[in-house]
C-alpha positions as CSV (number, residue, x, y, z in Angstrom):
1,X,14.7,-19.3,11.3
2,X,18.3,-19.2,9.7
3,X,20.4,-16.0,9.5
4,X,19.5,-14.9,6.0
5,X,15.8,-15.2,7.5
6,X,16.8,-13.1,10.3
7,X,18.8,-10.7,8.5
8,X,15.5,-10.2,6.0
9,X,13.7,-9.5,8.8
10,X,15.7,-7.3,10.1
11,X,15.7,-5.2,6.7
12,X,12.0,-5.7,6.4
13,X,11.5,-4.2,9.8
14,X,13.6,-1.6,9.0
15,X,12.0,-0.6,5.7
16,X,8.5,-0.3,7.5
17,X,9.8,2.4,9.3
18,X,10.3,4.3,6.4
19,X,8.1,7.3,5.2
20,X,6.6,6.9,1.7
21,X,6.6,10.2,0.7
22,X,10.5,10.5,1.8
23,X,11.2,7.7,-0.4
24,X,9.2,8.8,-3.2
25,X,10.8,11.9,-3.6
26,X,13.9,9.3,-4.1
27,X,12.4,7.1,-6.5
28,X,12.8,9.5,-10.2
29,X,16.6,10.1,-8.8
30,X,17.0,5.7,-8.6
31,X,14.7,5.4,-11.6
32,X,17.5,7.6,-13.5
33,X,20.5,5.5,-12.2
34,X,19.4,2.1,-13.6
35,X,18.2,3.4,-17.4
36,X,21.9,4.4,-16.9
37,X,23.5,0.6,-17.0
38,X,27.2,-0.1,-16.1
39,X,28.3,-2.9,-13.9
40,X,29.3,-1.3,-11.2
41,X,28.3,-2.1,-7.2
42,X,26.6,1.7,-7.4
43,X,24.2,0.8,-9.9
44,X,23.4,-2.7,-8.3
45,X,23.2,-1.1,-5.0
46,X,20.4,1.7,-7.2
47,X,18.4,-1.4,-8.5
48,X,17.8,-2.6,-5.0
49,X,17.2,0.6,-3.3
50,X,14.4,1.1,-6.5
51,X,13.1,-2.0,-5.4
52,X,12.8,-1.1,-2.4
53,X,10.9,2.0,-3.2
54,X,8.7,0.2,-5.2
55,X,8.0,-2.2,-2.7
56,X,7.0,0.3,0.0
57,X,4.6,1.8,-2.3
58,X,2.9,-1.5,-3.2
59,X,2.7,-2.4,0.3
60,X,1.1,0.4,1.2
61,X,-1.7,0.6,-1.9
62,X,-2.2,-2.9,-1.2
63,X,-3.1,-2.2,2.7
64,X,-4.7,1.2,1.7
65,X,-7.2,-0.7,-0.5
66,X,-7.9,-3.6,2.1
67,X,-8.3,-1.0,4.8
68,X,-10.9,0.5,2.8
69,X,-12.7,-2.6,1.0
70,X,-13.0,-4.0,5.2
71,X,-14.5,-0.4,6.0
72,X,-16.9,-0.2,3.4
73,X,-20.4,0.7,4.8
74,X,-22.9,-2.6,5.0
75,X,-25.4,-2.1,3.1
76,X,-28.4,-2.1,4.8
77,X,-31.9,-3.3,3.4
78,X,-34.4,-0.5,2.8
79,X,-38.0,-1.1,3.3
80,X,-39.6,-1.1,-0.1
81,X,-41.1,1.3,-1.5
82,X,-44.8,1.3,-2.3
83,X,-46.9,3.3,-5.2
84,X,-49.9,5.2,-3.2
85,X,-50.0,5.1,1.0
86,X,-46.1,6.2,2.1
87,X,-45.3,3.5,5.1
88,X,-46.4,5.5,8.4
89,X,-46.2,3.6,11.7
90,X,-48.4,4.4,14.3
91,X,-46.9,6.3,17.4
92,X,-48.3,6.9,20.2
């Protein structure tokens, strides 16, 4: 791995550490600074840290769903049900 890989991963690792709701409360405040365009390092620096937002929250709706879609219940066959006699096992 070269050192932009490394320094990505670094970032990445970072950024995982971060709490969603924290950065949420950021995200209208970023949202605001890039509808406000100028070419200034601030408002490339907002653009990236909006990003980032954004990609926290994908990350984690995307792992929220899969969590759930793995932990859906199996659904189990039922015997069938008859018209007349209910189905009664014997037990002694």
């Amino acid at each position: 791995m070269n050192s932009l890989e490394n320094s990505l991963q670094n970032i990445a690792e970072s950024i995982l550490h971060f709490d969603e709701a924290s950065l949420t409360s950021l995200w209208e405040k970023y949202k605001n600074q890039i509808e406000q365009f100028s070419t200034s390092p601030e408002w490339e620096k907002a653009v990236i840290i909006f990003s980032i937002i954004n990609a926290v929250r994908a990350k984690n709706a995307i792992f929220n769903e899969m969590v759930l879609k793995n932990k859906a219940p199996v659904k189990t066959e039922q015997p069938e049900k008859h018209q007349g006699k209910p189905h009664l096992k014997l037990v002694k």
